[in-house]
C-alpha positions in Angstrom: 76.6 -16.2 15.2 75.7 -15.2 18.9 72.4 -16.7 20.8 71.1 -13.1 20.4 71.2 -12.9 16.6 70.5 -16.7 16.2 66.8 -16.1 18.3 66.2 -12.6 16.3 66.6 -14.4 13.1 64.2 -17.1 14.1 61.5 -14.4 15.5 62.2 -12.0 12.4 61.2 -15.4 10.0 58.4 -15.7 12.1 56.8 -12.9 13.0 57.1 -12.0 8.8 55.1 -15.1 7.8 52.8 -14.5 10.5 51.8 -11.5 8.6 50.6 -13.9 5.9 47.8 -15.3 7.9 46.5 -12.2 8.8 46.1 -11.9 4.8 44.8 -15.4 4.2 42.2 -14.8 6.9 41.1 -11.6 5.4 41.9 -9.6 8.7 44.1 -6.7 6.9 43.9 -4.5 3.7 46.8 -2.7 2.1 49.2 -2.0 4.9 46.9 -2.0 7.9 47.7 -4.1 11.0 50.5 -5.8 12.3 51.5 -8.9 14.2 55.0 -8.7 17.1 56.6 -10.5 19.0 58.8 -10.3 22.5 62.0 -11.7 22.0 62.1 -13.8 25.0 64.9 -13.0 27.5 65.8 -9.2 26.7 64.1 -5.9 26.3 63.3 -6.2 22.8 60.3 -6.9 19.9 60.5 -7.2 16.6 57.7 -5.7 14.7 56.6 -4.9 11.1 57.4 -1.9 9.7 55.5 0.7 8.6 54.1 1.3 5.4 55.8 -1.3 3.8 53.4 -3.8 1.2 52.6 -7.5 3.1 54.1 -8.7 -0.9 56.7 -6.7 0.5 57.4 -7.9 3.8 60.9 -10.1 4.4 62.3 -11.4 7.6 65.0 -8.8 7.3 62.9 -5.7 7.0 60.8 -6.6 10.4 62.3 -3.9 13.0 63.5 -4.6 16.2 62.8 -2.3 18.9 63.3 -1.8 22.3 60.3 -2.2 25.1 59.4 1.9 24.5 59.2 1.3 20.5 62.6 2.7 20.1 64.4 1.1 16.5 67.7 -1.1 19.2 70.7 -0.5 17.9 73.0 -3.3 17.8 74.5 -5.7 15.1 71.3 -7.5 14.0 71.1 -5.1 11.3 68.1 -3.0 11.8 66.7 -1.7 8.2 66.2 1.8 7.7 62.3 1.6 8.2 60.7 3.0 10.2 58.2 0.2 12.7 54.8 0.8 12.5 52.7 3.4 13.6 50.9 0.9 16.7 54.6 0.1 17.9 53.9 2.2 21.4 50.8 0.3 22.2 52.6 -3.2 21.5 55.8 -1.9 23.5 53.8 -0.8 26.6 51.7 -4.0 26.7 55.2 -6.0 26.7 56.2 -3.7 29.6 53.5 -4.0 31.9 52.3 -7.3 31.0 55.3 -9.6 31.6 53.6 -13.0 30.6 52.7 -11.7 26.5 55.0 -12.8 23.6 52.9 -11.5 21.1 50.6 -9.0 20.3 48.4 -8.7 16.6 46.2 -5.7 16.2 43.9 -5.9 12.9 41.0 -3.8 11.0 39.1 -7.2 10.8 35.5 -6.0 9.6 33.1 -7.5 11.8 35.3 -7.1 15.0 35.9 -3.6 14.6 32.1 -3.0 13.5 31.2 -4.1 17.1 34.3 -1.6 17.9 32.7 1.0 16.2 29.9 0.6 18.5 31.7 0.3 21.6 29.5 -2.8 22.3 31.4 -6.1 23.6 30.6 -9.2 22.0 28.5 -11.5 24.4 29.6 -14.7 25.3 26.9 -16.8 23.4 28.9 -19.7 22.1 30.9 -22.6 23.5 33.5 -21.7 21.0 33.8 -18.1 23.3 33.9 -19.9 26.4 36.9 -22.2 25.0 39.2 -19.0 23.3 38.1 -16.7 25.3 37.0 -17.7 28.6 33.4 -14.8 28.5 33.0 -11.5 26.6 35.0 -9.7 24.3 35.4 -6.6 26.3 35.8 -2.9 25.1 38.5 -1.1 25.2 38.6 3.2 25.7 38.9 5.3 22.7 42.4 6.6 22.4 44.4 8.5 19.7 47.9 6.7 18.0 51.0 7.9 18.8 51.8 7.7 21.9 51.5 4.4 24.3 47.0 5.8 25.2 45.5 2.2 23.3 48.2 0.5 25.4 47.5 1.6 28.3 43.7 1.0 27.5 44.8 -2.7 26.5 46.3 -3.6 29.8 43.7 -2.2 31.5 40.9 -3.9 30.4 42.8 -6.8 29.9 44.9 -7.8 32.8 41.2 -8.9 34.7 40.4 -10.4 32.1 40.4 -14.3 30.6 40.1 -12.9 27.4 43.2 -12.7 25.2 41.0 -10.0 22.3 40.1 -6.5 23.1 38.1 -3.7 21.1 39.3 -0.8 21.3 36.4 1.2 20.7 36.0 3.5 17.4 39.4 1.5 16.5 40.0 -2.3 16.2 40.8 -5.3 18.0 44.1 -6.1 19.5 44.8 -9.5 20.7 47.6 -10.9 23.1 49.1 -14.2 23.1 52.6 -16.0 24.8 53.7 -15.7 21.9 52.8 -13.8 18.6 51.2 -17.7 16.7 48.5 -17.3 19.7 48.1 -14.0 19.3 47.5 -14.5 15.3 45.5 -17.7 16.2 43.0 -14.9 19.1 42.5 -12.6 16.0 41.5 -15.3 13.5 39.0 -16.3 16.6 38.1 -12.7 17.5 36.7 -12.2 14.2 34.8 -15.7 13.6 33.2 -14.9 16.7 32.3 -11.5 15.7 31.0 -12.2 12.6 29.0 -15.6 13.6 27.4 -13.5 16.8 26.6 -10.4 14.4 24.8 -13.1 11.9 22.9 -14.7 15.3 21.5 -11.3 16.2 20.0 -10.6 12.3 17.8 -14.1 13.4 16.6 -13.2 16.9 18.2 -12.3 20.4 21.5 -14.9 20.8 20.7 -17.4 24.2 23.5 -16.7 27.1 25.5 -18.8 28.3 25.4 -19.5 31.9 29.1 -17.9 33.8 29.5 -21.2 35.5 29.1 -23.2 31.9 31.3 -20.7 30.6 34.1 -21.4 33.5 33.8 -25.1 32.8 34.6 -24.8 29.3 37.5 -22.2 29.2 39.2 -24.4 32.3 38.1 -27.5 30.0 39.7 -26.2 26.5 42.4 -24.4 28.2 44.2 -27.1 30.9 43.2 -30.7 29.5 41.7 -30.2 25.8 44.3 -27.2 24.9 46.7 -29.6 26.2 
């Protein structure tokens, strides 16, 4: 077996279980969201196809794709699926931001309630300032089907410590070096959304100061995340 096929086999295992946290987490329902991954050293992802059941999902249905969405051909053995309907986004997000491995976009409730508000989620807990490094910004409304919430992603993201956007009316998508940290921002995106949603029922959420909020993200991220 060549180096190629030996790495796609270990990505395809991998991204395909990683669609099983996103279902123990209760992020996903039905066939909603999807989790891929770059696969490191060519101009390929593999990604989850579309339509198909998460009961349903096995290492060798995930669909490998080039870095424009297009199904590669090759000898890995691509499955007649076709990859799911957000595969433009991930691709262009791969393209223009050289430094992601992964990329999860979800329906999780409470993040995309603050989506369908177009209202970031303040950066009110230390937790935030460790994942996240400040806000959860908003992303610009854009349709599916072409490579529009991509482009919105990479915008709003590339000044940005955060590794979650909204993308407003929409959902969150969350980047990561490779698709596990991408899984592990959209577990986080939604605690955070849920646990600042509950703060705001009680009274206005304190802020936390830019320069506390440095400390911790440099803190969690270079000697803790270590």
């Amino acid at each position: 077996m060549s180096a190629l096929l030996e790495t796609l086999a270990r990505i395809r295992a991998e991204v395909c279980a990683l669609h099983a946290e996103l279902t123990r987490y209760e992020l996903v329902v039905w066939t909603a969201g999807n989790v891929s991954a770059r696969v490191p050293g060519h101009d390929l992802m593999v990604i989850k196809p579309s339509g198909v059941s998460y009961a349903d999902l096995t290492p060798e249905n995930m669909v490998v794709t080039d870095l424009h969405g297009i199904p590669a051909d090759g000898e890995w053995g691509n499955p007649d699926l076709t990859p799911s309907s957000d595969t433009a986004a991930h691709a262009y997000v791969y393209r223009h931001m050289p430094e992601v491995g992964g990329v999860v976009h979800t329906h999780s409730t409470y993040a995309t309630a603050w989506a369908a508000r177009g209202e970031a989620i303040p950066c009110v807990l230390t937790m935030m300032g460790d994942e996240f490094g400040g806000t959860i910004p908003v992303g610009p409304f854009a349709l599916i089907g072409d490579d529009s919430i991509g482009q919105g992603i990479v915008e709003t993201l590339k000044n940005s410590h955060s590794p979650a956007v909204l993308m407003q009316n929409h959902g969150p998508f969350t980047i990561g070096k490779d698709a596990r940290s991408a899984v592990k921002a959209a577990v986080m995106c939604e605690e955070v959304a849920r646990t600042v949603h509950i703060a705001r029922q009680l009274g206005e959420p304190l802020p936390i100061d830019q320069r506390q909020i440095e400390s911790l993200y440099d803190r969690y991220q270079n000697v803790y995340g270590r």
